[in-house]
C-alpha positions in Angstrom: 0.0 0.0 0.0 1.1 3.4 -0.5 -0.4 6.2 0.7 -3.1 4.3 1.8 -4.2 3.0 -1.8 -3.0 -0.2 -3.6 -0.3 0.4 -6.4 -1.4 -0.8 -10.0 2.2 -1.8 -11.1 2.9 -3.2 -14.7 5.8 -4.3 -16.1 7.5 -1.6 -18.5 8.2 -1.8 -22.0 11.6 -2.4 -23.5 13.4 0.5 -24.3 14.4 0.5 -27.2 11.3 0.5 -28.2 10.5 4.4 -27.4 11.2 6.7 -30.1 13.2 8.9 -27.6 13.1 11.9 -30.6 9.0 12.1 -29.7 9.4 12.7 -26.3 9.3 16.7 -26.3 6.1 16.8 -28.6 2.7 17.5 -26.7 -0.4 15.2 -27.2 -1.8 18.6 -28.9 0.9 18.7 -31.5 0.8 15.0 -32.0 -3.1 15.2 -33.0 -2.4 18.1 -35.3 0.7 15.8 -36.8 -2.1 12.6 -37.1 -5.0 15.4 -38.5 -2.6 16.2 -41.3 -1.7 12.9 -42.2 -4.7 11.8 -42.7 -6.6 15.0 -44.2 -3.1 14.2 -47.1 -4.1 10.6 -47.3 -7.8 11.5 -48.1 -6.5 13.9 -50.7 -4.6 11.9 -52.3 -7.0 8.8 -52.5 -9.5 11.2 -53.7 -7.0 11.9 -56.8 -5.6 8.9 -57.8 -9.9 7.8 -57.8 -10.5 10.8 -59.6 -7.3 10.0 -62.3 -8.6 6.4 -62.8 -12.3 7.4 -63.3 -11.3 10.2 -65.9 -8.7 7.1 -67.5 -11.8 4.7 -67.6 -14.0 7.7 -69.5 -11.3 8.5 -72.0 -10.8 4.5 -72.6 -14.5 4.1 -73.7 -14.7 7.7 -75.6 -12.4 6.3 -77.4 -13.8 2.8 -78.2 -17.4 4.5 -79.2 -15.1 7.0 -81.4 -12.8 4.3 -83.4 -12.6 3.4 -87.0 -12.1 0.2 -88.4 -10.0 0.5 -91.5 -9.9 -2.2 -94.4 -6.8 -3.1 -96.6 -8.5 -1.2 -99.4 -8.4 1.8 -97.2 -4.8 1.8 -96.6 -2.7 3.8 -98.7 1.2 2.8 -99.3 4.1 4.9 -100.6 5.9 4.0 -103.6 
């Protein structure tokens, strides 16, 4: 017992698994770090999705636009 309450003691983690270099930054700057991350992640999910969808629109313009060509259609040099 100490001061009159039981201790809840637990055995610590190894140490080398602390990233020392965090140590100094505040829970507050840490959410803000975690906010950002993830507001850039969002972005750039949002324009790779964007990218394919205007890829997979281009694609079939192009099929409904093509134009089959026959032999007799092709003209050679001589």
């Amino acid at each position: 017992m100490f001061f009159g309450k039981w201790l809840k003691v637990r055995e610590a983690i190894d140490p080398t698994l602390i990233l020392w270099e965090n140590l100094g930054i505040s829970q507050k700057e840490r959410c803000l770090r975690i906010t950002l991350k993830g507001i850039i992640s969002a972005i750039l999910v949002l324009a790779t999705t964007l990218f394919i969808l205007y890829a997979k629109i281009y694609e079939s313009n192009v099929n409904e636009n093509q134009v089959i060509c026959d032999e007799s259609d092709v003209f050679t040099r001589e």
